[in-house]
C-alpha positions in Angstrom: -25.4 -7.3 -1.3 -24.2 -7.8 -5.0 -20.5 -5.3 -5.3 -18.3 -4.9 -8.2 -14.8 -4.0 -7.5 -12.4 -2.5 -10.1 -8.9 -2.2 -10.2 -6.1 -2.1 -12.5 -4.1 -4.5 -10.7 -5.2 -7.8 -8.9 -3.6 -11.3 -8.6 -0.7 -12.3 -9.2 0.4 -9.1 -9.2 1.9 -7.7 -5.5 1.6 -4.3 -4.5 -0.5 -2.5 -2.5 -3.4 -1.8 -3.8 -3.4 -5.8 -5.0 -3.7 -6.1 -1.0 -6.1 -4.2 -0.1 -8.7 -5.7 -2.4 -7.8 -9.0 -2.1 -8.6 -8.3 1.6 -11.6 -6.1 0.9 -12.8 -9.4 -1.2 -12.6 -12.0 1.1 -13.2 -10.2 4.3 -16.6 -9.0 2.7 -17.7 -12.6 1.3 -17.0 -13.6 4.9 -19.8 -11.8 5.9 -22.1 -12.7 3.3 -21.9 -10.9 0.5 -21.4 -11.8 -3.1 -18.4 -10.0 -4.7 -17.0 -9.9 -8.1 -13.5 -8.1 -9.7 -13.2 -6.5 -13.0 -9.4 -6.2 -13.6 -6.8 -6.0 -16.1 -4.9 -9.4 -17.3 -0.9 -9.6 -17.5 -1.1 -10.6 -21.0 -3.3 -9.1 -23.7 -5.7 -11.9 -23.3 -9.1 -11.8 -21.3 -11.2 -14.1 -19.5 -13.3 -14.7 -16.4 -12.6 -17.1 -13.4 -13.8 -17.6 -9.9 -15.7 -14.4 -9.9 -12.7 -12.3 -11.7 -13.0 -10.5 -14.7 -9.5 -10.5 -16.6 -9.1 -7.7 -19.7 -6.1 -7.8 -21.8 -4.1 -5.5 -21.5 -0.4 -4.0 -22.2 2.1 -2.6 -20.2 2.5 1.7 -19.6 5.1 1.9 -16.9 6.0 5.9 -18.8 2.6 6.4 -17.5 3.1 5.0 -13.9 5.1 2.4 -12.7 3.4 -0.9 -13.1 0.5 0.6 -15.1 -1.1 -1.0 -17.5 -3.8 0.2 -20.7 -6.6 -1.9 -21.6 -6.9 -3.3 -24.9 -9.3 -5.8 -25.2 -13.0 -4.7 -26.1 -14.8 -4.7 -23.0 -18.6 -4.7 -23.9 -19.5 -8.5 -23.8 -17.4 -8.8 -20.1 -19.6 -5.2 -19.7 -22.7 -6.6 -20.4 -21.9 -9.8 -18.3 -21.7 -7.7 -15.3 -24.5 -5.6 -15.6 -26.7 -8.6 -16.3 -25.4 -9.8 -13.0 -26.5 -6.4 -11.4 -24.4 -5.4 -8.6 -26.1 -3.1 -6.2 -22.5 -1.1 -5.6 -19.5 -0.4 -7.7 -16.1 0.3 -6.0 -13.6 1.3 -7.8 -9.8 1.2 -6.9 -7.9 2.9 -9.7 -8.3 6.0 -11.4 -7.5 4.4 -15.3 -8.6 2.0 -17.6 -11.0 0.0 -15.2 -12.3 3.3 -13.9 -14.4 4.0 -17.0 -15.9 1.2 -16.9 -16.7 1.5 -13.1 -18.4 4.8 -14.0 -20.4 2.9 -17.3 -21.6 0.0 -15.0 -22.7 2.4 -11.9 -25.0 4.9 -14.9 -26.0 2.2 -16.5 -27.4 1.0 -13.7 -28.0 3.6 -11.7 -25.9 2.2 -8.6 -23.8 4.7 -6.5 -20.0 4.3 -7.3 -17.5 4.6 -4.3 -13.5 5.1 -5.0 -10.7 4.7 -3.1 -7.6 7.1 -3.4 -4.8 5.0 -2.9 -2.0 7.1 -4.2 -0.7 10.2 -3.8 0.5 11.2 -7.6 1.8 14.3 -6.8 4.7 12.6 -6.1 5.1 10.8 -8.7 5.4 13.5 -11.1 8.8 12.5 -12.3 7.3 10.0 -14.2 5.0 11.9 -16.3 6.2 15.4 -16.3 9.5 17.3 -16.6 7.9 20.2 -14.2 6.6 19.4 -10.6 4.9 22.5 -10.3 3.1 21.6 -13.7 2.7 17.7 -12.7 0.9 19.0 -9.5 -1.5 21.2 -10.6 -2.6 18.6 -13.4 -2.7 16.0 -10.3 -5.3 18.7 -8.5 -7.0 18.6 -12.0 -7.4 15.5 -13.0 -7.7 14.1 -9.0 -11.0 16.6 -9.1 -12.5 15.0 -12.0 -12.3 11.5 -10.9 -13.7 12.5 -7.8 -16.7 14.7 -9.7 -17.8 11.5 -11.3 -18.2 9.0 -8.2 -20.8 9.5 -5.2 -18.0 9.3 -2.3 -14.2 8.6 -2.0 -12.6 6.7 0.9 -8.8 8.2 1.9 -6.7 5.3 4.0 -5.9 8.5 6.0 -6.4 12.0 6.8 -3.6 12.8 5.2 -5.2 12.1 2.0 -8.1 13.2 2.7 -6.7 16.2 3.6 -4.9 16.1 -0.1 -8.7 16.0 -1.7 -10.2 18.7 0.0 -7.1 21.1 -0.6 -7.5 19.9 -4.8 -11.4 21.6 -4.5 -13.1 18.2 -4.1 -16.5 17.9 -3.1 -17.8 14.9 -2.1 -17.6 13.3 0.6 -14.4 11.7 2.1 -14.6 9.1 4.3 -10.8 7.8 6.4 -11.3 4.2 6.1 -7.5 2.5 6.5 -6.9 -0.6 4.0 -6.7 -3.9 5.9 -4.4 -6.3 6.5 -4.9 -9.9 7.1 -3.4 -10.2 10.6 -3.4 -14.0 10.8 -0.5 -13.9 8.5 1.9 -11.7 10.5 0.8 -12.2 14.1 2.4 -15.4 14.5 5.8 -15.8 16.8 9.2 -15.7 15.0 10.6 -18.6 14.5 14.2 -18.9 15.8 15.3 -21.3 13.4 13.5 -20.2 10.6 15.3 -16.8 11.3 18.6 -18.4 11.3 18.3 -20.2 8.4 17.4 -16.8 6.3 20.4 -14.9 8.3 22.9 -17.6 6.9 21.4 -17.6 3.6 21.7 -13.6 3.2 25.6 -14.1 5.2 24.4 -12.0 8.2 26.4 -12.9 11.2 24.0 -13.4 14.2 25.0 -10.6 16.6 24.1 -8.0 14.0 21.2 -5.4 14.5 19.3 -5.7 11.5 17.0 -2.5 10.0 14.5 -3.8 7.9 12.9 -2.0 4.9 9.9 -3.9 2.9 8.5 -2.6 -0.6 8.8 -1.9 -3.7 12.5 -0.1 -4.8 11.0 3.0 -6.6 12.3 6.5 -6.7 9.4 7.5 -4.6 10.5 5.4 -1.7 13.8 7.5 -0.7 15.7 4.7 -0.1 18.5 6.9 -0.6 18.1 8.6 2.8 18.7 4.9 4.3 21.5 4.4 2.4 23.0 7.6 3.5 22.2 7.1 7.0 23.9 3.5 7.0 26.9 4.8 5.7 26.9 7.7 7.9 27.2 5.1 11.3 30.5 3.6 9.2 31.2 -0.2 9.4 29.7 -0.7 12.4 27.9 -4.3 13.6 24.8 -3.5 12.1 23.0 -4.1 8.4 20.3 -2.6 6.3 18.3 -5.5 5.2 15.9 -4.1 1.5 13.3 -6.4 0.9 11.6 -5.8 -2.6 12.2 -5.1 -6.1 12.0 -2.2 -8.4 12.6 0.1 -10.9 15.1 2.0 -8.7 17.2 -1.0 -7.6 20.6 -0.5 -10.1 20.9 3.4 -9.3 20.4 2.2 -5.5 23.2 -0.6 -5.9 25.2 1.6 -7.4 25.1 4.7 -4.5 25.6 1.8 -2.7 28.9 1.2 -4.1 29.5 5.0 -3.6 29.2 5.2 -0.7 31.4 2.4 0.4 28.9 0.5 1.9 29.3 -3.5 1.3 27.5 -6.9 2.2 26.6 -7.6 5.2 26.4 -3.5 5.9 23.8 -3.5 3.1 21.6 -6.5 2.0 19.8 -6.4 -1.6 17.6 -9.4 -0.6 15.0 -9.0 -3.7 11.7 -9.8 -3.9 10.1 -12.4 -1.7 7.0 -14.6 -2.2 4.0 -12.9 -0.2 3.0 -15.7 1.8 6.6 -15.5 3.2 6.8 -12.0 3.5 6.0 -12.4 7.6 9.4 -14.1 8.3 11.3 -11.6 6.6 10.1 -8.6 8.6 10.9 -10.7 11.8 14.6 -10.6 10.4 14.5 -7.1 11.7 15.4 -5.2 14.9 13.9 -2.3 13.6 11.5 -1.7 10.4 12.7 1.3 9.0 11.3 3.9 6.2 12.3 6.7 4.9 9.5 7.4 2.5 6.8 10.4 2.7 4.6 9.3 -0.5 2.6 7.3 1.2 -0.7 7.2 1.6 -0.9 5.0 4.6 1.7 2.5 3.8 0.8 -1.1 4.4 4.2 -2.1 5.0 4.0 -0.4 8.6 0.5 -1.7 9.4 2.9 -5.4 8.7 5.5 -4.5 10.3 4.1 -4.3 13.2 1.6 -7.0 13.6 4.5 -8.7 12.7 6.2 -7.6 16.0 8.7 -5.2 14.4 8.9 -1.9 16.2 9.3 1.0 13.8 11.8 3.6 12.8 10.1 6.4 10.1 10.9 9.3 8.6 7.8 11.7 10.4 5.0 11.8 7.9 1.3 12.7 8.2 0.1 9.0 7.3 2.0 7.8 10.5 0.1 10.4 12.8 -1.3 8.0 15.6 0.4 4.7 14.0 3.9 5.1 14.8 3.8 6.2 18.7 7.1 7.4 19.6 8.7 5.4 22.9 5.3 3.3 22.5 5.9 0.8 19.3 8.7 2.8 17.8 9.4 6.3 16.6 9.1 8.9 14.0 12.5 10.7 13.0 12.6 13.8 11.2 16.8 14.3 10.7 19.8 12.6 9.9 20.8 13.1 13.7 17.2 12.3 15.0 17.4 9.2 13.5 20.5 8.3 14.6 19.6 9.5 18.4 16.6 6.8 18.5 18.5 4.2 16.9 20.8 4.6 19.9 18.1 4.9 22.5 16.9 1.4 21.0 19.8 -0.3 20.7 20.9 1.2 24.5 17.6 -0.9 25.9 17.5 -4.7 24.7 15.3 -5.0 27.9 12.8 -2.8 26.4 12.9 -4.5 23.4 9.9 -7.0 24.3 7.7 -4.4 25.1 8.1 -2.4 22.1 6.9 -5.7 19.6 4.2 -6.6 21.9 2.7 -2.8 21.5 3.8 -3.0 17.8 1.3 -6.3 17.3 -1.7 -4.4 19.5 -1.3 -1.4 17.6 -2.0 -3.2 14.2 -5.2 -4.4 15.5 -6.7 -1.3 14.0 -5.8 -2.4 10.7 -7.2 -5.8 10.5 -9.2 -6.7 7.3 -12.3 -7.0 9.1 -12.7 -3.9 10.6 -11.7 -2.6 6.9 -14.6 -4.4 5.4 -17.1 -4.0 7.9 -16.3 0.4 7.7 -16.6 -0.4 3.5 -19.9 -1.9 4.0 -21.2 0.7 6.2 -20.3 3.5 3.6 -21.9 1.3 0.8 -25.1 1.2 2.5 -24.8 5.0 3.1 -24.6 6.3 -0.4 -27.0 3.4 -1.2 -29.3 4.9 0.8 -28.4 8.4 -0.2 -28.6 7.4 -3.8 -32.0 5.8 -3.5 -33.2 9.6 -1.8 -31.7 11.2 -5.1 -33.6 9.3 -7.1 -37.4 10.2 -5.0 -36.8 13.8 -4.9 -35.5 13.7 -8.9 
């Protein structure tokens, strides 16, 4: 099977979406299939290597953060890929490559699948001064993309949930994004771990709460903050892996709230391939974030062996067990009451991270790829039935 993927965001860029189709990619060429990507350069240059389309573009971040408009001219790259005739388009993102998912699937008459990756209702602050108005143009604009694709995949019910409640219509199929489980699954190493606790000044008989992604205003961070400083200067630090837009204003409440190194750790952003060592700095991998819409940064966590502490969300239902491979929290105090319970039972603390790592199994790249190929052949099939009865 020939499939054309589109995204706005692919290598080197890290977020993500960037991971789930760089898992989708490989993970499908493993079994056989030829894939290509149409995405959007870093510069305003273009060009095509191994099997990647790259259009120039320029940075939009008023838009959405990280987003970027195309502004090369498209049509020979266009023509290039309908030459090469894919037998599926799947697209990723709902901007500039999206129209030309939709071009290349009518020109060729091919079905066009899309995933729904983010949840822009709450991302309304970045686009609109009213969150009423932001989320009925969200419902709007959500139930065109869908209108011009033959099926959507949700990472979870929650978003799929989401669709149907906007008035969307075609089918939605709950396939979670994969994660490449060779990279986290491997046993901490002790001195490896020591080496990054010294660099960051972490004394050694600290609990450590580890939060991974991208520092965004989305991501209530604050609520971790909060909660640190609520415990006072106790032997324990809030480790924040990642970058971001947010990352002054959260430095700064920082500051407010009295909280200092080693009680809270700005650590920045970390090169991917080492991304597995610095979740197995933590005790606990914590989140307060409810924008999600399944979060890969839990799936990690825990095939990393990091039990988890989360602020109760829909996405988590059947991820995080509570008691099992860590909790869900929905308060201040509730949080605080299973940070206790965890910290009160270093012999359980074994158990926990080897049902953390079984419980990512379900999100391993291959079962990902072999659920996309499944739907694929579905709407081929159901395409190819349109087109006898038209």
């Amino acid at each position: 099977m020939k499939i054309l993927i589109t995204t706005d965001w692919y290598l080197p860029a890290v977020n993500g979406v960037v991971t789930s189709v760089k898992n989708l990619r490989q993970e499908l060429e493993r079994r056989g299939h030829e894939v290509r990507v149409l995405t959007l350069s870093q510069t305003t240059r273009s060009g095509e290597k191994n099997g990647v389309t790259y259009l120039g573009s320029v940075a939009a971040g008023l838009i959405y953060p990280g987003a970027r408009l195309r502004t090369a001219l498209a049509g020979s790259y266009v023509r290039d890929l309908v030459a090469w005739h894919p037998d599926v388009v799947h697209s990723q993102c709902e901007f500039s490559t999206f129209f030309l998912a939709r071009r290349i699937a009518e020109e060729l008459d091919i079905p066009l699948i899309h995933t729904y990756h983010t949840v822009y209702e709450d991302y309304t602050h970045y686009f609109s001064p009213s969150v009423r108005f932001g989320k009925k143009a969200v419902a709007v604009f959500s139930r065109w993309v869908a209108g011009q694709t033959d099926a959507l995949i949700a990472p979870t019910a929650k978003v799929r949930q989401l669709l149907k409640g906007y008035g969307v219509r075609q089918p939605v199929f709950v396939v979670p994004s994969g994660i490449d489980l060779r990279r986290f699954c491997r046993e901490a190493d002790p001195w490896r771990t020591a080496v990054l606790k010294a660099s960051l000044h972490i004394p050694e008989d600290r609990l450590v709460l580890v939060s991974v992604g991208r520092l965004a205003e989305e991501k209530n961070v604050e609520e971790l903050l909060r909660l640190r400083a609520a415990m006072g200067h106790g032997a324990l630090t809030l480790l924040l892996v990642g970058d971001g837009p947010h990352r002054a204003a959260l430095e700064k409440l920082t500051e407010e709230l009295g909280l200092h190194a080693p009680d809270v750790v700005f650590a920045g952003q970390v090169p991917p391939e080492q991304v597995a060592d610095w979740y197995q700095l933590g005790d606990l991998f914590v989140s307060a974030s409810t924008s999600e819409t399944q979060g890969l940064t839990y799936a990690e966590a825990l095939a990393a062996g990091v039990p988890a502490l989360c602020r109760e969300d829909p996405c988590l239902q059947g991820v995080i067990r509570d008691g099992e491979n860590g909790w869900q929290y929905r308060t201040g105090a509730d949080f605080q009451e299973k940070l206790d319970l965890f910290s009160a039972q270093p012999h359980r603390r074994q158990a926990l991270s080897a049902a953390a790592r079984e419980s990512a199994g379900e999100f391993s790249a291959e079962t990902f790829a072999a659920r996309a190929e499944e739907i694929y052949c579905r709407q081929m099939a159901r395409h190819s039935c349109k087109e006898v009865s038209a």
